[in-house]
N, C-alpha and C positions, 0 to 999 in steps of 0.2 A: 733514199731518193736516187731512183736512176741518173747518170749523166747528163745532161745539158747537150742537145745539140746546137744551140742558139747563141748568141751573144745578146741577149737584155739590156736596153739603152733606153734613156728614161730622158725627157725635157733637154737641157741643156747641159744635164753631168754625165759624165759617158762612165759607165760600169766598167767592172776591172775584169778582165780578160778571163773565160775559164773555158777549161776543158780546152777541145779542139782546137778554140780562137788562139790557146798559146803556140807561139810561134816558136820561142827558144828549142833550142834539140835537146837538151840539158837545165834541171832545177834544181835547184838547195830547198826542199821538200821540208815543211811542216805537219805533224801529224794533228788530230785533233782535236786532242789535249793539249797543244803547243810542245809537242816532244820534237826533238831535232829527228830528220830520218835522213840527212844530208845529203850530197850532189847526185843527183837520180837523175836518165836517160827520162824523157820527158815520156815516152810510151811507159816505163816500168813506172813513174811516179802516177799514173792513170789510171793504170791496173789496179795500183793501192787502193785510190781512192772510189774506183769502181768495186770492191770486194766491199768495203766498208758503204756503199751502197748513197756515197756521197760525191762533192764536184771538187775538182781541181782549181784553185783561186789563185791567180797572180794578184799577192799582193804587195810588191816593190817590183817591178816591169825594169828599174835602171840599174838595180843589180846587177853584177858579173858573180855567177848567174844567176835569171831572177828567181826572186822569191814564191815559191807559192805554198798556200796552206790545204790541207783536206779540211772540208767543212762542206755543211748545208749551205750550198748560197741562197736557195729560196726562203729559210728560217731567218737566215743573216738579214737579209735585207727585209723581212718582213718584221725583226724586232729594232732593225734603224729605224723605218717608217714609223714603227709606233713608240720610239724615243724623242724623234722629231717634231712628232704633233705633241707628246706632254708636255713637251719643251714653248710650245708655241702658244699651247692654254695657260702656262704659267708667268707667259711676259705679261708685264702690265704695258695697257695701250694711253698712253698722256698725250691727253685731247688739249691744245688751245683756245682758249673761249674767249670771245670779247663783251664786254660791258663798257654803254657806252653813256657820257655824263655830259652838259653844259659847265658851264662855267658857274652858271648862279641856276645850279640844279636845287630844286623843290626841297626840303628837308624828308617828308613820305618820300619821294622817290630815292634820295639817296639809301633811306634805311631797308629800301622794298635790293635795291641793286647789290649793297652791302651785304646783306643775308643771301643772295643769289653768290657774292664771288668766295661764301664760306663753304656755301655748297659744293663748288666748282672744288675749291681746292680739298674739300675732305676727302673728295671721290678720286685725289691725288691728279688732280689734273691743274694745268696752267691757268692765269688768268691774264688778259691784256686789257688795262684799263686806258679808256680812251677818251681824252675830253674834246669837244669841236669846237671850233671858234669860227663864229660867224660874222660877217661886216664888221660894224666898229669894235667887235670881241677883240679883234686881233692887236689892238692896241691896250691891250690888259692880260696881256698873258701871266701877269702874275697871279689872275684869280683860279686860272686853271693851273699852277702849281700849288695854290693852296687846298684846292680840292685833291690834289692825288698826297699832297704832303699830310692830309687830314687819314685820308683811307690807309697810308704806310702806319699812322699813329692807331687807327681802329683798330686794324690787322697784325698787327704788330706779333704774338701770340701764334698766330694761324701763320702767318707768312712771312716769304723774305724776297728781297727784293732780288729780282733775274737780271731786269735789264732798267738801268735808271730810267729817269723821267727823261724825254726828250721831245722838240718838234721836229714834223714831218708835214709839208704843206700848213694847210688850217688844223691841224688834229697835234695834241701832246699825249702820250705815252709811255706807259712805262710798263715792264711787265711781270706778274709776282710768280711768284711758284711757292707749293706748300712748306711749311716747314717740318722738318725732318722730326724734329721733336715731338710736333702733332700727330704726324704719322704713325710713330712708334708709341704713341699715347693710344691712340685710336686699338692698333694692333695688341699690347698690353691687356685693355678694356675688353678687347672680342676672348683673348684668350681666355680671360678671368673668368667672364661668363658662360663661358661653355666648360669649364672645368668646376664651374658653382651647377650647372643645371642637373646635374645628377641627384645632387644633396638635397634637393625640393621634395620632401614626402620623405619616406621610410626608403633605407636603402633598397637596393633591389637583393633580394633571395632572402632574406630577414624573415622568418617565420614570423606570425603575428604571437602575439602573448595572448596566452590561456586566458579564457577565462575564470573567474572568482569559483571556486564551488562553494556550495551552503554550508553552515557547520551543521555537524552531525545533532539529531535530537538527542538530548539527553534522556540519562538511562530511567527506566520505569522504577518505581518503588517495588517492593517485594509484598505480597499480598499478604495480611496477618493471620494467622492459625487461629479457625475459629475453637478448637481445644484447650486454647491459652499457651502459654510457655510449659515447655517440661522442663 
């Protein structure tokens, strides 16, 4: 890769100085196997990395004097970029979800909302239960502690508690998040199965077995001499 005449500047992180942009008169030179080539005049350190047909990189600029390495800087940052985004496919994104209850919620409805906040949390996500208290509700707030004291006893298994029970205007909440246990159960179970799916049927390259052959017909009798015996 010919030299750079450019400095490459990308959003809001500023690229590290190469070729020509270095300013220093003098470098403590890296080769690019990480071999030491030590304090080089900043034109002879150039020449190097122009023969090797690569770019001159500052990489510590606070050095005395600064650092730079030979290397592909177009490779380089084209395999950060694509470290970056595996790194970004492999976070998990934990969504907050609310489900929201009465005080003297329906018994169907509870077990329709109940199976929704199993769901919520297998997919490793939060749940915010929330109960509302209306006109003369609010003089009963202990029914809407026993409804979320009943879902911490349902859940128990799947979940743990994030944030206790508390009130907020007319609404009580609290908030669960999955349990670690579950999670690593779940994970366990995926593993198992994809290490069993192979096994299903005849291995793979397994020749089939032969089939049976017929026995041989037995041997014919020996025809008698019509002369008689000698």
């Amino acid at each position: 890769m010919a030299i750079q005449q450019r400095d490459s500047r990308g959003g809001g992180n500023r690229d590290a100085r190469t070729n020509r942009r270095i300013k220093a008169r003098e470098v403590r030179a890296i080769g690019p196997e990480g071999e030491q080539l030590g304090v080089l005049p900043i034109e002879q350190a150039l020449a190097r990395a122009q023969e090797l047909g690569m770019d001159l990189v500052e990489v510590s600029p606070m050095a005395k004097p600064p650092v730079c390495k030979i290397m592909d800087y177009g490779k380089f940052k084209y395999l950060e970029k694509k470290k970056q985004n595996e790194a970004k496919k492999k976070q998990v994104v934990v969504q907050l979800k609310e489900v929201k209850l009465r005080p003297r919620t329906e018994e169907h409805d509870y077990a329709t909302k109940i199976k929704k906040v199993r769901e919520f949390l297998a997919e490793s996500n939060k749940a915010r239960i929330t109960v509302t208290f209306r006109g003369r509700e609010m003089s009963h707030r202990e029914l809407g502690q026993k409804v979320l004291q009943r879902i911490i006893e349902d859940l128990r298994e799947v979940a743990v508690i994030e944030a206790a029970p508390r009130m907020e205007g007319r609404q009580m909440f609290m908030i669960l998040a999955p349990n670690p246990r579950m999670l690593q159960a779940q994970r366990d179970r995926a593993k198992f199965a994809a290490q069993s799916a192979p096994a299903a049927g005849a291995p793979a390259g397994e020749a089939p077995a032969p089939a049976p052959q017929p026995a041989p017909p037995p041997a014919a009798a020996p025809a008698p001499n019509p002369d008689g015996p000698r």
